[in-house]
Residue, then its C-alpha position, 0 to 999 in steps of 0.5 A: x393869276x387870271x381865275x374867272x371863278x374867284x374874287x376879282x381883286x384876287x391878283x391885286x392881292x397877289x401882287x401886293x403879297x409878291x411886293x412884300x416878299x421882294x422888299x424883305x427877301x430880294x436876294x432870294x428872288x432873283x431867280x424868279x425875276x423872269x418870272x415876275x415879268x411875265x406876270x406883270x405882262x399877264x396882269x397889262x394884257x389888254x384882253x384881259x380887261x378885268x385883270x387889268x383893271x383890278x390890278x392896274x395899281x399893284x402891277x405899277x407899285x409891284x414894277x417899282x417895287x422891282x426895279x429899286x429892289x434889283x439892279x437886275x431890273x430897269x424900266x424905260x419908261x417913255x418906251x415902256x421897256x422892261x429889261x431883266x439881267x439873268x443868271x443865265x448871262x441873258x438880258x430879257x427884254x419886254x415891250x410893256x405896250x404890247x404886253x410881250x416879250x420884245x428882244x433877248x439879248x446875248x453876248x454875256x458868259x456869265x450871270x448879269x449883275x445890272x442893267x441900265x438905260x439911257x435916256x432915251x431909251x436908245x442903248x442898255x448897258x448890262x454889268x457881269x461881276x464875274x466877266x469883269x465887262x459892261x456891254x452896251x447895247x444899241x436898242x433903238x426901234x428896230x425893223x420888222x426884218x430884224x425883229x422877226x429874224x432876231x438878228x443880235x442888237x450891237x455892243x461895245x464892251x468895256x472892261x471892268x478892273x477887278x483889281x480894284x475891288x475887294x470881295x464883299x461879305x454880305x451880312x446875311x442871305x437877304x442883304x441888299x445888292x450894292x451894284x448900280x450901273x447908269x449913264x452920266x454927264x451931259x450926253x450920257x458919254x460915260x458909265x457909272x458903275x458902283x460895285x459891290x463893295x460900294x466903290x464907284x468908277x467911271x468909264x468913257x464909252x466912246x473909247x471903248x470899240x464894239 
């Protein structure tokens, strides 16, 4: 995305062109979404100056653009944190301050549906459909040991009743998710989670043991 040799709003252009793609073709993307970070990450590279400045507005529209797009995607925006869900059942997370990848998160066995923050910015919960289980991770400032050891953030998980759900038939490739996960209530105690089929359940965090 960083050509010297061609027109400096180039990137600006791209981005705009990759927005459009995201709004129209989202459920077709979501393969590339580490792919889409790292690109914003190239785009806020402060030694890059002139891709910076030429694609400072596309790269913030573009990241909107993203996390209302999928609920793969969650922005903090007090810490600016990034976090992708994968289907590779990880959880990227990326520190847009320093322009780099920040934290892997594992512990999932199957493709991630959702990710949320608090807050604060202090815990993510991830959703996978096909284990049935949110995780909620502690991700507060960690240390310098444990960053560069890459020693594993805490969970709890909290089971998901399958039961209560019924199977989805979207109208095409290109339908929208339906799941959206977020924390709720005065101390953001409890998880809201609105599944696929648009039913809505709430769970207690603190019952729940890591």
């Amino acid at each position: 995305i960083s050509r010297p040799d061609i027109n400096p709003t180039y990137p600006s252009e791209l981005l705009d062109l990759l927005r459009i793609f995201v709004k129209k073709f989202s459920m077709r993307l979501v393969k590339f979404l580490t792919s889409f970070a790292q690109i914003i990450l190239k785009c806020m590279d402060p030694h890059e100056a002139q891709l910076r400045k030429y694609s400072h507005h596309s790269v913030t529209v573009f990241l909107y653009t993203m996390v209302q797009k999928f609920p793969q995607v969650a922005f903090h925006q007090d810490t600016q944190r990034l976090a992708v869900g994968t289907h590779d059942a990880f959880v990227v997370m990326y520190d847009l301050r320093a322009h780099s990848k920040w934290r892997i998160l594992e512990g999932h066995t199957a493709s991630v549906d959702g990710v949320t923050f608090d807050k604060k910015g202090k815990r993510l919960a991830s959703y996978s459909r096909e284990e049935n289980n949110i995780r909620v991770w502690q991700i507060g400032q960690p240390g310098f040991f444990s960053s560069m050891l890459g020693i594993q953030s805490k969970c709890k998980i909290i089971s998901v009743d399958s039961s209560k759900r019924v199977e989805v038939k979207y109208a095409g490739p290109d339908s929208p998710p339906y799941t959206k996960l977020q924390f709720v209530g005065s101390k953001e105690s409890t998880l809201e989670l609105t599944t696929e089929d648009q039913k809505t359940f709430q769970y207690k965090i603190d019952k729940h043991q890591q």
